[in-house]
C-alpha positions as CSV (number, residue, x, y, z in Angstrom):
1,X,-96.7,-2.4,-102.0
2,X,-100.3,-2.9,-101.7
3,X,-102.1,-5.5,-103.4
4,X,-104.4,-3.2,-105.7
5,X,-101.0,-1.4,-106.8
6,X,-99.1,-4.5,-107.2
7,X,-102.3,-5.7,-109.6
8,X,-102.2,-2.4,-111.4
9,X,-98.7,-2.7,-112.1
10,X,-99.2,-6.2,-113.5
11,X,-102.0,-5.2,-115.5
12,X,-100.6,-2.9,-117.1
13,X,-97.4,-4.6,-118.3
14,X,-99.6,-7.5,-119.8
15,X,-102.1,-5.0,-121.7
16,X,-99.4,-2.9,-122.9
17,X,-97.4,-6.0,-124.2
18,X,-100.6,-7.3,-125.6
19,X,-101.2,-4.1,-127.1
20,X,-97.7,-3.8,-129.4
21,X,-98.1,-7.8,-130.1
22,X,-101.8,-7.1,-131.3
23,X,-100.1,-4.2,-133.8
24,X,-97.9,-6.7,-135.3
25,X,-100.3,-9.7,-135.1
26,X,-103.9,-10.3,-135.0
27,X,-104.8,-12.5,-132.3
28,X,-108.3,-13.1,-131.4
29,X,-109.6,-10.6,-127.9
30,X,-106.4,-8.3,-128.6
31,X,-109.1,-5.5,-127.9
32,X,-108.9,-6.8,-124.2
33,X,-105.4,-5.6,-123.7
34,X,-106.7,-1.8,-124.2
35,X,-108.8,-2.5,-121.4
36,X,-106.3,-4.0,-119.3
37,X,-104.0,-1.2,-119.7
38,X,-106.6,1.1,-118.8
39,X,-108.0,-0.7,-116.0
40,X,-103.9,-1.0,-114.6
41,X,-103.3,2.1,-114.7
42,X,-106.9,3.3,-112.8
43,X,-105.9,0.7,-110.2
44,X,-102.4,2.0,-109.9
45,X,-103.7,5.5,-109.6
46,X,-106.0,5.1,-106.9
47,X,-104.4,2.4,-104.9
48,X,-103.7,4.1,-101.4
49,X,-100.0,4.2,-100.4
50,X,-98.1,1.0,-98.7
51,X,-96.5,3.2,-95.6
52,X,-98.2,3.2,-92.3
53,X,-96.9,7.0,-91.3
54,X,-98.9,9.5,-92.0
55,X,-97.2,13.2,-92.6
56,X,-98.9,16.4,-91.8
């Protein structure tokens, strides 16, 4: 796993957990978690892939 993936991934998890704690409770820069989650999943998408073989 590549490290763009790997910060995607983790990203992700925190904006989307920031995002169902911020429906619950109002914390101050809960906005920033939609932007996390968004920015996660854009790094996840176009992180290349982790194998070194190439197929045809």
């Amino acid at each position: 796993m590549n490290w763009a993936r790997l910060a995607g991934a983790g990203l992700f998890a925190v904006g989307f957990i920031g995002y169902v704690v911020g429906v619950y409770v109002e914390y101050p820069g809960r906005a920033f978690s939609i932007t996390a989650t968004i920015v996660g999943i854009a790094l996840v998408a176009i992180a290349g892939r982790s194998d070194s073989g190439e197929s045809v």
